[in-house]
PATOR-68503 format. One line per 10 residues: number of its first residue (from 1); their letters; for each residue x, z, y of N, C-alpha, C, O, CB. Coordinates in Angstrom, 2 decimals. Glycine has a CB too. Layout:
// PATOR-68503
NUM) a) X/Z/Y/X/Z/Y/X/Z/Y/X/Z/Y/X/Z/Y ~ ...
END
This chain:
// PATOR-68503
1) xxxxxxxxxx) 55.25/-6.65/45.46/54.29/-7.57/46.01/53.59/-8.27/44.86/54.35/-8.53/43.92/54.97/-8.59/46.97 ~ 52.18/-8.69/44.66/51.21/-9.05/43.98/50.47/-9.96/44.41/49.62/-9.83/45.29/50.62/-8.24/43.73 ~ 50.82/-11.21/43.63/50.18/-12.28/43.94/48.59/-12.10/43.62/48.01/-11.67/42.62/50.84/-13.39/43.23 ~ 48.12/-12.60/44.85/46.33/-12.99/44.58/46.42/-14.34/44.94/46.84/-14.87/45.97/44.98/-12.12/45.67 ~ 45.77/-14.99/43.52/45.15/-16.77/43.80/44.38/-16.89/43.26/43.82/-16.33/42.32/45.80/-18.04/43.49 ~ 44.20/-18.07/44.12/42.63/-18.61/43.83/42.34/-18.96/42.75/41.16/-18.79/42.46/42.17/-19.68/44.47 ~ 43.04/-19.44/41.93/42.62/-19.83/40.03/43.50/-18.87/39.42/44.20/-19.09/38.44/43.09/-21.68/39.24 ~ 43.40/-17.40/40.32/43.74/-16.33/39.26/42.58/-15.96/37.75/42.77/-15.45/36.64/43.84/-14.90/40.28 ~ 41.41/-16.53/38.45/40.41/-16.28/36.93/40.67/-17.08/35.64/40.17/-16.94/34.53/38.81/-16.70/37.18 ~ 41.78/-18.11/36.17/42.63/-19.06/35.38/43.81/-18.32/33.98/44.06/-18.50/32.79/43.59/-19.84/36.71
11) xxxxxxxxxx) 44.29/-17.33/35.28/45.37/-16.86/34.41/45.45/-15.15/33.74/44.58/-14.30/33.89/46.62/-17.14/35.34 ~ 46.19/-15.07/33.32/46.10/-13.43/32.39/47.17/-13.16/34.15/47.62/-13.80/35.10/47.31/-13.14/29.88 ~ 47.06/-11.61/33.56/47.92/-10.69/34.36/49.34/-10.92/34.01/49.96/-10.33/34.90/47.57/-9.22/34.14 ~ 49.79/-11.20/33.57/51.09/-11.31/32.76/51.83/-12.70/33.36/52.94/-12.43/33.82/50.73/-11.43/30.98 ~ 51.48/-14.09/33.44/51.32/-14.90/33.70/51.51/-15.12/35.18/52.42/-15.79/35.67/50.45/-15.08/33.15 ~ 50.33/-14.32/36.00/50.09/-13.98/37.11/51.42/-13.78/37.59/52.02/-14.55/38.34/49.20/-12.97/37.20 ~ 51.96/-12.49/37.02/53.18/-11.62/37.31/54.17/-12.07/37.46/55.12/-11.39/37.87/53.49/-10.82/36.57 ~ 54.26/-13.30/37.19/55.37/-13.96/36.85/55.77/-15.09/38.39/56.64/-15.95/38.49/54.96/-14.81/35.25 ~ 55.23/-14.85/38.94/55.77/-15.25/40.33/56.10/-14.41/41.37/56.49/-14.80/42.47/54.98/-15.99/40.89 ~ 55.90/-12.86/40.91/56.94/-11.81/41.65/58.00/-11.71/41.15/58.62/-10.70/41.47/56.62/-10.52/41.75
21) xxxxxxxxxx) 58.62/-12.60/40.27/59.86/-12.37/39.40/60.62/-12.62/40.20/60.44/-13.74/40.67/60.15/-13.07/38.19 ~ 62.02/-11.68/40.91/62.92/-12.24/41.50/64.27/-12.33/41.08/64.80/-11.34/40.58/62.87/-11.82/42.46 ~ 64.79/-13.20/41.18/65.99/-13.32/40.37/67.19/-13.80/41.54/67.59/-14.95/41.70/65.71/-14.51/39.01 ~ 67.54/-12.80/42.16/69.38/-12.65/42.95/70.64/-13.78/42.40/71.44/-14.57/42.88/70.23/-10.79/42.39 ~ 70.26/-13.33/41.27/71.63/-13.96/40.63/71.16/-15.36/40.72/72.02/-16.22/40.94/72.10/-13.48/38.93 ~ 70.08/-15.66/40.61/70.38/-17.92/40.75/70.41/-18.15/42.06/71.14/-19.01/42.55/68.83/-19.31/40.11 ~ 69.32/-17.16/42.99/69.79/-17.55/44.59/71.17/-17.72/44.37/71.49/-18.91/44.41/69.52/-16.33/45.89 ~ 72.19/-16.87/44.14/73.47/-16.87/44.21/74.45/-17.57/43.67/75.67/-17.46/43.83/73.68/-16.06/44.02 ~ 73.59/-18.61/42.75/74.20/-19.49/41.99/73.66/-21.02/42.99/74.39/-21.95/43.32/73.67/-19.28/40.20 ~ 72.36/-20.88/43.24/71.72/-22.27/44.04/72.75/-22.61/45.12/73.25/-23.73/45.25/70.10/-21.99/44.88
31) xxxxxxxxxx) 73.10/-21.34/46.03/73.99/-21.40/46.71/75.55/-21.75/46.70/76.22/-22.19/47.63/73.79/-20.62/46.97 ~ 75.91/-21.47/45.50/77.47/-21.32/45.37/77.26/-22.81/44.88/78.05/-23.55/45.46/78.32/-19.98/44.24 ~ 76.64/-23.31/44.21/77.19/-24.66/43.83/76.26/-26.01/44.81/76.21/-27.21/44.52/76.91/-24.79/41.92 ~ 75.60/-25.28/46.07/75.34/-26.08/46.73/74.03/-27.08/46.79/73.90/-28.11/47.45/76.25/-26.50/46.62 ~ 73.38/-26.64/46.16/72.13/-27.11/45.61/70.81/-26.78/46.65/69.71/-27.30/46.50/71.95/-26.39/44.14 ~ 71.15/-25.71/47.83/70.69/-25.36/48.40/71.58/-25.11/49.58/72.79/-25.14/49.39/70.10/-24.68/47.83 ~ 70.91/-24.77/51.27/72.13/-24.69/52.28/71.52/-23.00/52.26/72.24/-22.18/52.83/72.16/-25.90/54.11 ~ 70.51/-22.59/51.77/70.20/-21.25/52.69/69.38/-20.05/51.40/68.95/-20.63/50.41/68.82/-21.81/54.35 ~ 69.26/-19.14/51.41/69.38/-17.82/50.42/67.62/-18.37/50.52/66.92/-18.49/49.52/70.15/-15.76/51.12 ~ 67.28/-18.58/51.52/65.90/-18.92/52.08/64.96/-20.06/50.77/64.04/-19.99/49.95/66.24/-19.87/53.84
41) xxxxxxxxxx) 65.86/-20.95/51.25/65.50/-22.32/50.25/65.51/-22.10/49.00/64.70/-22.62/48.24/66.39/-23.49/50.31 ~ 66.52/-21.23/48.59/66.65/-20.92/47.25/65.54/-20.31/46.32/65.26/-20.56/45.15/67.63/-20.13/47.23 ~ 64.92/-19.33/47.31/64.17/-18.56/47.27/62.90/-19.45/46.79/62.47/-19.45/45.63/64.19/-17.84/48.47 ~ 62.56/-19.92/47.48/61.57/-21.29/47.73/61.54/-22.07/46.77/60.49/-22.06/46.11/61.91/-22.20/48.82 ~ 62.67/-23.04/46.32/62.76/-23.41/45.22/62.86/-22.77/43.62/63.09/-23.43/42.60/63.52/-23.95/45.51 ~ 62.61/-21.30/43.71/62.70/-20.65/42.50/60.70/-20.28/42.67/59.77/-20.08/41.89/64.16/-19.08/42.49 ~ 60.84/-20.34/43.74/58.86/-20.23/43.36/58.58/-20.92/42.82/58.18/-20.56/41.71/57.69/-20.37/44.25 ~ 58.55/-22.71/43.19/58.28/-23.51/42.43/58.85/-23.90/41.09/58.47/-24.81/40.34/58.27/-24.22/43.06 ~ 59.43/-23.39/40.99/59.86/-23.28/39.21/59.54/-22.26/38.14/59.74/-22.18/36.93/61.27/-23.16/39.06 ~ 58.88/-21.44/39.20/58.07/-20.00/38.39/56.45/-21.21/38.15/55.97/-21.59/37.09/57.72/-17.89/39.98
51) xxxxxxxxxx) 55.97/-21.55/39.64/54.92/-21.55/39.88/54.62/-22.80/38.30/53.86/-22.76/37.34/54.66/-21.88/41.63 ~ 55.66/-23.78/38.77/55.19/-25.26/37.86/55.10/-24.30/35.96/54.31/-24.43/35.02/57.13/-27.10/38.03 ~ 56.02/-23.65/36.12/55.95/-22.83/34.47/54.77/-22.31/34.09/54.26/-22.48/32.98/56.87/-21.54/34.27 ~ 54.15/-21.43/35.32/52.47/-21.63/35.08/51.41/-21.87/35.12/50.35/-21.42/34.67/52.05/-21.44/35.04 ~ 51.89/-22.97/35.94/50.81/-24.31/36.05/51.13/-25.17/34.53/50.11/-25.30/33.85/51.28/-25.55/37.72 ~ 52.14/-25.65/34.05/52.20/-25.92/32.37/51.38/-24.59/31.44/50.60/-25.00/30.58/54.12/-25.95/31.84 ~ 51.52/-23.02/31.58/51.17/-22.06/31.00/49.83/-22.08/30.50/49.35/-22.02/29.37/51.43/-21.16/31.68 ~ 49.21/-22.18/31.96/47.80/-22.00/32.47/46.87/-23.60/31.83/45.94/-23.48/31.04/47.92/-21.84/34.53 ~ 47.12/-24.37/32.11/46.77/-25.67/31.66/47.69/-26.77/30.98/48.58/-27.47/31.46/46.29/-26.20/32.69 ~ 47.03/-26.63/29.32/47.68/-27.27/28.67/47.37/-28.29/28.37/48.02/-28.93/27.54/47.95/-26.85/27.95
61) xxxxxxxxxx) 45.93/-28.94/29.14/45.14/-29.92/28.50/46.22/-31.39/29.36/46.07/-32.58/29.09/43.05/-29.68/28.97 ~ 46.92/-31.01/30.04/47.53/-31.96/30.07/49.03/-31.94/30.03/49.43/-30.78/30.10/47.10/-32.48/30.94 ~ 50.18/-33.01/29.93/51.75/-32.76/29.91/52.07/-33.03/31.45/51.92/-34.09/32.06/52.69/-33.87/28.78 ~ 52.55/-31.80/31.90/53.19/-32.02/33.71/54.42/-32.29/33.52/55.21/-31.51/32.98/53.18/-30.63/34.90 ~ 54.65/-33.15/33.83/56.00/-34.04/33.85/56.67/-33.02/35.48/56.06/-32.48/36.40/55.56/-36.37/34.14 ~ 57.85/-33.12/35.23/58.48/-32.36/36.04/59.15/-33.17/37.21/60.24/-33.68/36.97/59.37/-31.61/35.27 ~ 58.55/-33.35/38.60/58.29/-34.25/39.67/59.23/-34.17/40.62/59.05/-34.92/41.59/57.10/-34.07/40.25 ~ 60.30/-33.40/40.62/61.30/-33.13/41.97/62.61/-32.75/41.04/62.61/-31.92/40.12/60.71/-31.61/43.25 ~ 63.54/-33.39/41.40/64.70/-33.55/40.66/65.50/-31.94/41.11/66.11/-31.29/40.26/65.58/-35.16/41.14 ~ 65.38/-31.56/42.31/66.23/-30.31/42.72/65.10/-29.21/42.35/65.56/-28.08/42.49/66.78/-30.29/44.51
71) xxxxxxxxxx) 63.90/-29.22/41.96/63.41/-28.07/41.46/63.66/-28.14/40.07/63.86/-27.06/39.52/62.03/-27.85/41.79 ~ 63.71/-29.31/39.26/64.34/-29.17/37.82/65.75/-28.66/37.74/66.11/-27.93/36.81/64.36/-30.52/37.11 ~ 66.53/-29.04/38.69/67.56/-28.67/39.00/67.59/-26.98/38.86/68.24/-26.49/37.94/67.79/-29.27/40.24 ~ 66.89/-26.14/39.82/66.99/-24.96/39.82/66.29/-24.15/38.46/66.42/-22.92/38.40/66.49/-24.66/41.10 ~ 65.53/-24.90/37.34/65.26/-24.31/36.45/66.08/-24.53/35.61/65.93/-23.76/34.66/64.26/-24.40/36.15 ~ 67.22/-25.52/35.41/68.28/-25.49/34.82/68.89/-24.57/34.78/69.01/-23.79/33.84/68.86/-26.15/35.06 ~ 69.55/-24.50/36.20/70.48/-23.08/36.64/69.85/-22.11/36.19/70.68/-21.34/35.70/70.73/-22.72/38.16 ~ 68.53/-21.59/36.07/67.95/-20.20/35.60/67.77/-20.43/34.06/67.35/-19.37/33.59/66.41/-19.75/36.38 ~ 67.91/-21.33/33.11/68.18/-21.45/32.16/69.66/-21.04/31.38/69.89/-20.70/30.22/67.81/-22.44/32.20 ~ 70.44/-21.21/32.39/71.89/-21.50/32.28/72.02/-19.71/31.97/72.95/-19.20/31.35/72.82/-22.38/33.91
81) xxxxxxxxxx) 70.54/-18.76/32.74/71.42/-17.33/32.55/70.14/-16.75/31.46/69.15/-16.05/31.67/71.76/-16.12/34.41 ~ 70.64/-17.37/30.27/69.81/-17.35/28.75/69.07/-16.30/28.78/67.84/-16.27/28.78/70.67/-17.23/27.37 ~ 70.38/-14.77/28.83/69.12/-13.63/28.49/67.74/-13.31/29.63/66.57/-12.96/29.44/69.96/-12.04/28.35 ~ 68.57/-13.65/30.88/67.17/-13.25/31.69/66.17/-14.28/31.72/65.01/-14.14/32.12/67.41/-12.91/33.22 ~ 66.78/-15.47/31.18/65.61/-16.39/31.31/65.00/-15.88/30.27/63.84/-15.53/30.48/65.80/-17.95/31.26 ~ 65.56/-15.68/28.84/64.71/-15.61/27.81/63.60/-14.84/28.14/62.43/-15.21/28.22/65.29/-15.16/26.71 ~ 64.30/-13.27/28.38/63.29/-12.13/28.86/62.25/-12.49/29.70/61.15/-12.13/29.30/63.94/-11.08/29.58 ~ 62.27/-13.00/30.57/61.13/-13.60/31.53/60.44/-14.72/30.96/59.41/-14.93/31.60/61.69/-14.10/32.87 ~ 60.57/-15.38/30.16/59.67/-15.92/29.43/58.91/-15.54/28.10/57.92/-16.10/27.61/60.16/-16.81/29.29 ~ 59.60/-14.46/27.65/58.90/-13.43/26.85/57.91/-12.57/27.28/56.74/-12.47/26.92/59.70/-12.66/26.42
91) xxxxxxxxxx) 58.56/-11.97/28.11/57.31/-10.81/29.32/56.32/-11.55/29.80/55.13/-11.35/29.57/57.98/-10.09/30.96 ~ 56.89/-12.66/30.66/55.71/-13.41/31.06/54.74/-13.95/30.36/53.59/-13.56/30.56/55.99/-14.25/31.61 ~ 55.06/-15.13/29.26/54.49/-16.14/28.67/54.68/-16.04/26.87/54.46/-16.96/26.09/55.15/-17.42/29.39 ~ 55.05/-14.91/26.59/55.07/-14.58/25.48/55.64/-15.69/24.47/55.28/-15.46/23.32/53.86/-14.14/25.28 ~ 56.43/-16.82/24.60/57.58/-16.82/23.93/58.39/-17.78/24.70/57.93/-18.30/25.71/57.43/-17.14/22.49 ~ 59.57/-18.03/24.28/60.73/-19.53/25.28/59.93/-20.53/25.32/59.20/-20.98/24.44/62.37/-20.34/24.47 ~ 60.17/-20.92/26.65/59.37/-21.84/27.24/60.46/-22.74/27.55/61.01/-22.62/28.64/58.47/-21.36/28.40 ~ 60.99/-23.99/26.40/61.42/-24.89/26.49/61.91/-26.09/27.36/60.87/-26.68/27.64/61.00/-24.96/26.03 ~ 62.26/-26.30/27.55/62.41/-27.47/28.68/62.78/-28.13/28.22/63.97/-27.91/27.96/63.03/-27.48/29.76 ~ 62.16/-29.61/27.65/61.84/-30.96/27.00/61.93/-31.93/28.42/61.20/-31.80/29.40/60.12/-30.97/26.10
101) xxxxxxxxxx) 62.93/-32.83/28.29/63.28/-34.26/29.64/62.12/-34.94/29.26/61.38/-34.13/28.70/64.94/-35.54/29.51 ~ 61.66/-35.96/29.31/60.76/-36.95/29.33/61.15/-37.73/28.07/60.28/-38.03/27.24/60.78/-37.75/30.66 ~ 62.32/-38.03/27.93/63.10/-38.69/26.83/62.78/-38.39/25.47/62.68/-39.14/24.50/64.43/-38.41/26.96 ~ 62.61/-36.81/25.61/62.96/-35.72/24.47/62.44/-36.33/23.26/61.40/-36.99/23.35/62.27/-34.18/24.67 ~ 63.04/-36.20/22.09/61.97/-36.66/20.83/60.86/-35.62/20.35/60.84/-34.41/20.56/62.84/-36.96/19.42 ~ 60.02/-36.35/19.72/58.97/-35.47/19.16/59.21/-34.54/18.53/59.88/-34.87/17.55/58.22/-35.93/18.50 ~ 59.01/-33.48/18.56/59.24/-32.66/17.83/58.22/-32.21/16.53/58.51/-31.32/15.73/59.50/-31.81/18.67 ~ 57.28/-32.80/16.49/56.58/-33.71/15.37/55.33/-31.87/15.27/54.87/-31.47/14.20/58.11/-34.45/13.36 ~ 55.17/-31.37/16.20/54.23/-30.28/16.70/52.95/-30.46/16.64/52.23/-29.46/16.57/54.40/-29.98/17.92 ~ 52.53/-31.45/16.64/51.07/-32.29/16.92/51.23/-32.91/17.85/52.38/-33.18/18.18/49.79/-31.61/17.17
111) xxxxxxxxxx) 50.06/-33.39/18.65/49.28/-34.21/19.14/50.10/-34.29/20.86/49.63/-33.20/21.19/47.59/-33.61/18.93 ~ 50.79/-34.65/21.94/50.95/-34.33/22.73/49.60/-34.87/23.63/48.99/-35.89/23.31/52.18/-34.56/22.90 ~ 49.21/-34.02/24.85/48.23/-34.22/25.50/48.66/-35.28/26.91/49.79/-35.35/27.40/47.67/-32.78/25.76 ~ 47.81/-35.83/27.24/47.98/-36.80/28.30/48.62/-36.43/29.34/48.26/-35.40/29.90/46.91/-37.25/28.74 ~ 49.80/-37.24/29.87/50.51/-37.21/31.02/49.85/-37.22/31.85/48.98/-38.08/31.73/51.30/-37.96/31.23 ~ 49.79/-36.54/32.90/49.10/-36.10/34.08/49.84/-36.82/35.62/51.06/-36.72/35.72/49.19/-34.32/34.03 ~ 49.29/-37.32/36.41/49.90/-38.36/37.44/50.73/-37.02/38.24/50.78/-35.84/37.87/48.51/-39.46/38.57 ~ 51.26/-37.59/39.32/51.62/-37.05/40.00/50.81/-36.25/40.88/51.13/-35.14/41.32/52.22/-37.67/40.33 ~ 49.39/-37.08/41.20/48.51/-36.60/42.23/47.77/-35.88/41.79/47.10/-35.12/42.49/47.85/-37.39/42.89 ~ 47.70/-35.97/40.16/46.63/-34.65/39.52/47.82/-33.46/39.69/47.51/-32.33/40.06/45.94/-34.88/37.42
121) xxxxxxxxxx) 48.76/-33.72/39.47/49.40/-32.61/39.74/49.28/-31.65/40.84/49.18/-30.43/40.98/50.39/-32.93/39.73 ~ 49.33/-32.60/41.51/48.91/-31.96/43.12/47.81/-31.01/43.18/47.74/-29.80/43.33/48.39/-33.14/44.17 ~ 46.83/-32.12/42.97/45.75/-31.33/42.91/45.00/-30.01/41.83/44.00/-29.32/42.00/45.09/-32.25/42.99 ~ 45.82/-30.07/40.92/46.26/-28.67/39.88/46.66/-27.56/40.22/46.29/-26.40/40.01/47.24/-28.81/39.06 ~ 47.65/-28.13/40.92/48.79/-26.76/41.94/47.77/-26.24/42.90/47.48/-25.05/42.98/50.45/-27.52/43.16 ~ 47.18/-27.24/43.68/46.78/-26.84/44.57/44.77/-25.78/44.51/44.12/-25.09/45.30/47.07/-28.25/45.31 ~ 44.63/-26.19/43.35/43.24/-25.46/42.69/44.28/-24.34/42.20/43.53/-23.88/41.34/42.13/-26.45/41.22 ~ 45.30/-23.64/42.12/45.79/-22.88/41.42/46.42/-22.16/42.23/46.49/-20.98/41.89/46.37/-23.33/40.52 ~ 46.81/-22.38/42.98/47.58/-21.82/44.81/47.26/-21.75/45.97/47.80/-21.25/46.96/48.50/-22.41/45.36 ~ 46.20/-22.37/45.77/45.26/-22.39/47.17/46.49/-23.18/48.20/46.44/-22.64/49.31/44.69/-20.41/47.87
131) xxxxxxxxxx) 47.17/-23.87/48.16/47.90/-24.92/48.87/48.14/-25.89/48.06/48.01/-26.04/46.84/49.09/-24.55/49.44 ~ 48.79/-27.06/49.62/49.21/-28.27/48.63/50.79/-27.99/48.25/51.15/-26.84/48.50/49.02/-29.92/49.45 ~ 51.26/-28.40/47.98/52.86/-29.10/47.12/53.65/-28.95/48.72/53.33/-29.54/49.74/52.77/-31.46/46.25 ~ 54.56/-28.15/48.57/55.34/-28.09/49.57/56.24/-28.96/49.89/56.82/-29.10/48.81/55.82/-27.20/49.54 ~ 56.92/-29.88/50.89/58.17/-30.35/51.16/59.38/-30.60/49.76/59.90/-31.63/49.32/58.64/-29.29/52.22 ~ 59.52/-29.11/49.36/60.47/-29.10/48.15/60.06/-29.94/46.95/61.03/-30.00/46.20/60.65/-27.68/47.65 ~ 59.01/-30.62/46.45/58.84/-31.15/45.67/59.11/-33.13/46.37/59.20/-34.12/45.63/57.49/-30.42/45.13 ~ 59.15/-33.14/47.43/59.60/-34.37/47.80/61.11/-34.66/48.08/61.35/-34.84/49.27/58.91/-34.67/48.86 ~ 62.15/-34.74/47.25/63.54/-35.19/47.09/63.96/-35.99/48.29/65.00/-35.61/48.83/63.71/-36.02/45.82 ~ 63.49/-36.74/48.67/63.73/-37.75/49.94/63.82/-36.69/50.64/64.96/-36.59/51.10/62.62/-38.93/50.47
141) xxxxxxxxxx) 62.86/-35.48/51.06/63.07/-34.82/52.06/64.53/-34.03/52.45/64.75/-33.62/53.60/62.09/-34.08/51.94 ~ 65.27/-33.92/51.61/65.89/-32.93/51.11/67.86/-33.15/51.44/68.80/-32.47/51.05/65.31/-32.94/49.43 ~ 67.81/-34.12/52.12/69.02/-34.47/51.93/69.99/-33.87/52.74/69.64/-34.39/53.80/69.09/-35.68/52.00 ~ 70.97/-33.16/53.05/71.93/-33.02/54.07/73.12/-33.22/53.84/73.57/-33.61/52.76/71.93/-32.00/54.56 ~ 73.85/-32.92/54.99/75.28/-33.65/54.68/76.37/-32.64/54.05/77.53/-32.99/53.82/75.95/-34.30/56.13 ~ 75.81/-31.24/53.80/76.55/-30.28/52.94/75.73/-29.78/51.82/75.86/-28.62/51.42/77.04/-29.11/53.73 ~ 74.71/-30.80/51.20/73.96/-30.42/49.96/74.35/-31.07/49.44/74.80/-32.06/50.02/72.73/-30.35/49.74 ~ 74.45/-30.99/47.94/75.35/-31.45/46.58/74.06/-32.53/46.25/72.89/-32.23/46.44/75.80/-29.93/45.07 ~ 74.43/-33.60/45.83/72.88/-34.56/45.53/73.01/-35.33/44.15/74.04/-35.95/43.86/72.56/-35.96/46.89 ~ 72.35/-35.28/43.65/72.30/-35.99/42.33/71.60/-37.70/42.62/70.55/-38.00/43.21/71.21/-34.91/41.18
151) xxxxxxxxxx) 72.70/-38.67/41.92/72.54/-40.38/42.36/72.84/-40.65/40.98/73.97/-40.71/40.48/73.74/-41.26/43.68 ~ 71.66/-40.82/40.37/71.52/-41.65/39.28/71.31/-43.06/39.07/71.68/-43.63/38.05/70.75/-41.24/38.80 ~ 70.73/-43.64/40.05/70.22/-44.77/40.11/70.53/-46.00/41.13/70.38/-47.20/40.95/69.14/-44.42/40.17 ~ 71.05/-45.23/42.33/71.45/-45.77/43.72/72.56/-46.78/43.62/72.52/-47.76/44.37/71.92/-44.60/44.69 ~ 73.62/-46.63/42.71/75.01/-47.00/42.72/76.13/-45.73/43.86/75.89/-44.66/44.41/74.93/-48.80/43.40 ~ 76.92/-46.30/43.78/77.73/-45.41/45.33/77.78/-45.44/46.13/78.41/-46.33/46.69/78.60/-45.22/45.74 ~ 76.83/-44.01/47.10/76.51/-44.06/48.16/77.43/-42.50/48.68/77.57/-41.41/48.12/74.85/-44.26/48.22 ~ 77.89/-43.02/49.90/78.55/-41.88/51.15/77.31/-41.32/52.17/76.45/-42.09/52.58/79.87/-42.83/52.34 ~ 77.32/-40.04/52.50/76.59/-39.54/53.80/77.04/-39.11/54.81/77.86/-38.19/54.89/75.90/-38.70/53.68 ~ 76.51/-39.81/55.81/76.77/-39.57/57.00/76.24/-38.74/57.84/75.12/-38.33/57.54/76.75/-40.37/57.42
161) xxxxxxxxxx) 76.83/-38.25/59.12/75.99/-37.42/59.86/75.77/-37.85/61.37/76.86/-38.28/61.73/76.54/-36.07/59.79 ~ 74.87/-37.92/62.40/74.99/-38.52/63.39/73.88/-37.90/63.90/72.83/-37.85/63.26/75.12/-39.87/63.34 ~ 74.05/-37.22/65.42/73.19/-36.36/66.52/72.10/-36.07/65.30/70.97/-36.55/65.34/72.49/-37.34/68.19 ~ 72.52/-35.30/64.32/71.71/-34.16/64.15/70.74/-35.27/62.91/69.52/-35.34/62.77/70.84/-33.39/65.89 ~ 71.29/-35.66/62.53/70.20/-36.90/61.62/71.17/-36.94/60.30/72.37/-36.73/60.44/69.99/-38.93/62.54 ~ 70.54/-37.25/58.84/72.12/-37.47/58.15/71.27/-39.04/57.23/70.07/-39.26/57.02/72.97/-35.55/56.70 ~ 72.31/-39.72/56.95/72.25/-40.99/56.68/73.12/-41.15/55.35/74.20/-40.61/55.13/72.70/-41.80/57.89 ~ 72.21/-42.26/54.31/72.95/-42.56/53.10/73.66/-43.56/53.46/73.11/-44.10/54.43/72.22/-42.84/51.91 ~ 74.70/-44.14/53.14/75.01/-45.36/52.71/75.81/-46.31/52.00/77.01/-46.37/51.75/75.03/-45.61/53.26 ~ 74.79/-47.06/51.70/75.19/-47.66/50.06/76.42/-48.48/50.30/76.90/-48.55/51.43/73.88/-48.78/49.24
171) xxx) 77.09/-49.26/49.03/77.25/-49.76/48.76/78.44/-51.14/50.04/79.61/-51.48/50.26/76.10/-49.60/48.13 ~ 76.98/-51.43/50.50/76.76/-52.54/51.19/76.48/-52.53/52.74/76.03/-53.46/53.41/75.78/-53.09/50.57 ~ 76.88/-51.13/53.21/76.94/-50.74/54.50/75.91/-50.14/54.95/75.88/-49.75/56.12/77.20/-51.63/55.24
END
């Protein structure tokens, strides 16, 4: 299968290609450690971690800060399996394509280009995909009561489940 998009005049063939990449083995990892409930989602969330790689690829005039904690999440895990990541970022994008936190220090490269909002983001993806930003990039959406969740900031919170609804709760009841 062969992607056609709309700001394909954007990108090389190579580049392009790089969102038929399928990779079994992290579905199978998204899953086993719970990061995902379904082979489905997984799936889903490895687009957008192809897609955001060449949306950074494709446009460099600005720095895309990386906006959904469980899609960074899943480019971790495909990091985690070195050689195929390497290879796919070789084939694709012709060399390792790094993954720098926000934190990261300079690596004293030149000039870094302007952080890009969230909503230019949007609207990047979406000149580049002919859609907007799916569900998966909104974390709030995402919660269930057998998905593994990352709480950095919250303090300690338990989830609950009730007629089909699931509920955080903190702390303080």
């Amino acid at each position: 299968m062969t992607h056609t998009l709309p700001g394909s005049a954007d990108m090389g063939t190579a580049v392009a290609g790089a969102l038929d990449y399928e990779a079994p083995f992290l579905v199978e990892k998204l899953l086993g450690d719970r990061v995902v409930d379904t082979a489905e989602e997984a799936g889903a969330l490895f687009t957008e971690v192809k897609r955001y790689l060449v949306l950074c690829e494709v446009d460099q005039t600005r720095t895309w800060m990386m906006c959904s904690r469980r899609v960074d999440e899943a480019w971790h895990q495909f990091i985690l399996f070195t050689a195929e990541y390497t290879a796919f970022c070789d084939k694709y994008f012709g060399e390792y394509v790094h993954h720098c936190p926000s934190n990261a220090p300079d690596s004293g490269g030149g000039r870094r280009a302007a952080q890009a909002t969230f909503a230019e983001f949007g609207d990047r993806y979406r000149q580049l995909f002919g859609t907007g930003l799916p569900d998966l990039w909104d974390d709030s959406r995402s919660v269930t009561a057998h998905r593994r969740m990352l709480n950095d900031h919250c303090g300690q919170l338990a989830v609950g489940s009730a007629g089909g609804k699931v509920e955080l709760i903190g702390p303080h009841g």
